[in-house]
C-alpha angles and dihedrals in degrees: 000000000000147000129229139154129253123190110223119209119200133183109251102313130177108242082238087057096049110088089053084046097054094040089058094041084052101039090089101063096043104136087216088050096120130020104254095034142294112248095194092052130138115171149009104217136353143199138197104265133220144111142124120357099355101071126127117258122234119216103243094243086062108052107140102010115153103233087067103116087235141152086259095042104046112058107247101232089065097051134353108235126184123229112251141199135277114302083001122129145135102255143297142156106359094231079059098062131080101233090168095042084059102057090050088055095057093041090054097049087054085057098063096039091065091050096052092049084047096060091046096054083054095062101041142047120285104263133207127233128251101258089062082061104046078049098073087044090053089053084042119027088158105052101032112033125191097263091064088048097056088044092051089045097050090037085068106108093229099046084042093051086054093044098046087043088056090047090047091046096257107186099231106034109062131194099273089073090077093059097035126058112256088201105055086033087063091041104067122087101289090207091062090042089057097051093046092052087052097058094056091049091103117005120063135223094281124027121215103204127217083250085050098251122160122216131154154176085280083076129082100246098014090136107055093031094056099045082054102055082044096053083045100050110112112258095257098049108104135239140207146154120224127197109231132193123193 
């Protein structure tokens, strides 16, 4: 079982409207569809998604305007949304989003992450990444087992500062850190990282298309192709993320 996010795209729709639109454009890809399974399903249960850090961005001009998908916008009783910040909402017309606003913004975020990472590889010891450790298991399963690779690895100061700072809600060090390796994260080209970032800055993991389409990472492409059909939507179409689970 895992989550992952899908950008949905509708026709014009109301923000009112929104919660019954997205639940027939996703009707098609529930996994309990049918009763004895649905082979073209995606997900169990899904969620408007949006929070720090992952909003849409609204261009300026457009501050307020009542086709956001907002707190203020969406009844309550149809789907609780959160407030969010200035030029912050989850989703709407598509002439109404910064696009652009929101890959500068990744790109951003993996700016200071480096630098944070940075400053921490100034005050402790250089570290190894995991793989140097699930080698010695690998020339003596018997005598080292995973577990104790993991434990060294993460016994490393560097690699227990990151993980204590995710734990803590370091800006900069999310959760996933605890579940990724910071050193071999660090230690990939950050240029690439950076683009790559960049590319997932709109679109999710999965796309919904206006003909109701379904793609994903799981196909070769998927990025660029996807950021395309976005920048190309017409300006009313709508927009929004969802949080799956499958």
């Amino acid at each position: 079982m895992t989550k992952f996010v899908a950008t949905v795209c509708l026709p014009p729709t109301a923000p009112r409207k929104i919660p019954k639109a997205v639940a027939a454009a996703m009707a098609p890809y529930d996994i309990n569809r049918a009763q004895e399974g649905n082979p073209e399903g995606h997900w169990d249960w899904w969620t408007i998604r949006g929070g720090t850090g992952n909003a849409y961005l609204v261009r300026p001009p457009h501050e307020g305007d009542r086709r956001l998908i907002t707190a203020s916008t969406v009844p309550r009783r149809k789907a609780a949304l959160a407030d969010l910040g200035p030029l912050e909402c989850y989703g709407g017309p598509r002439g109404l989003l910064d696009f652009d606003a929101m890959r500068k913004r990744a790109s951003r975020t993996q700016d200071a992450l480096l630098a944070a990472w940075t400053e921490l590889t100034a005050i402790h010891p250089p570290a190894r990444p995991l793989t140097d450790f699930l080698a010695r298991h690998e020339s003596d399963p018997d005598g080292y087992s995973p577990a104790d690779a993991r434990e060294e690895h993460l016994a490393q100061p560097l690699v227990q500062d990151v993980a204590q700072r995710a734990v803590a809600g370091d800006p900069h060090f999310g959760m996933s850190f605890l579940l990724n390796d910071p050193v071999a994260y660090f230690a990939r080209e950050f240029e690439e990282t950076r683009l790559g970032a960049v590319r997932c800055a709109v679109p999710g993991f999965a796309l919904v298309t206006l003909e109701g389409t379904w793609t994903d990472a799981d196909t070769e492409d998927y990025w660029d192709r996807a950021n395309r059909y976005l920048d190309g939507l017409d300006p009313e179409a709508v927009v929004l993320d969802l949080l799956c689970h499958c």
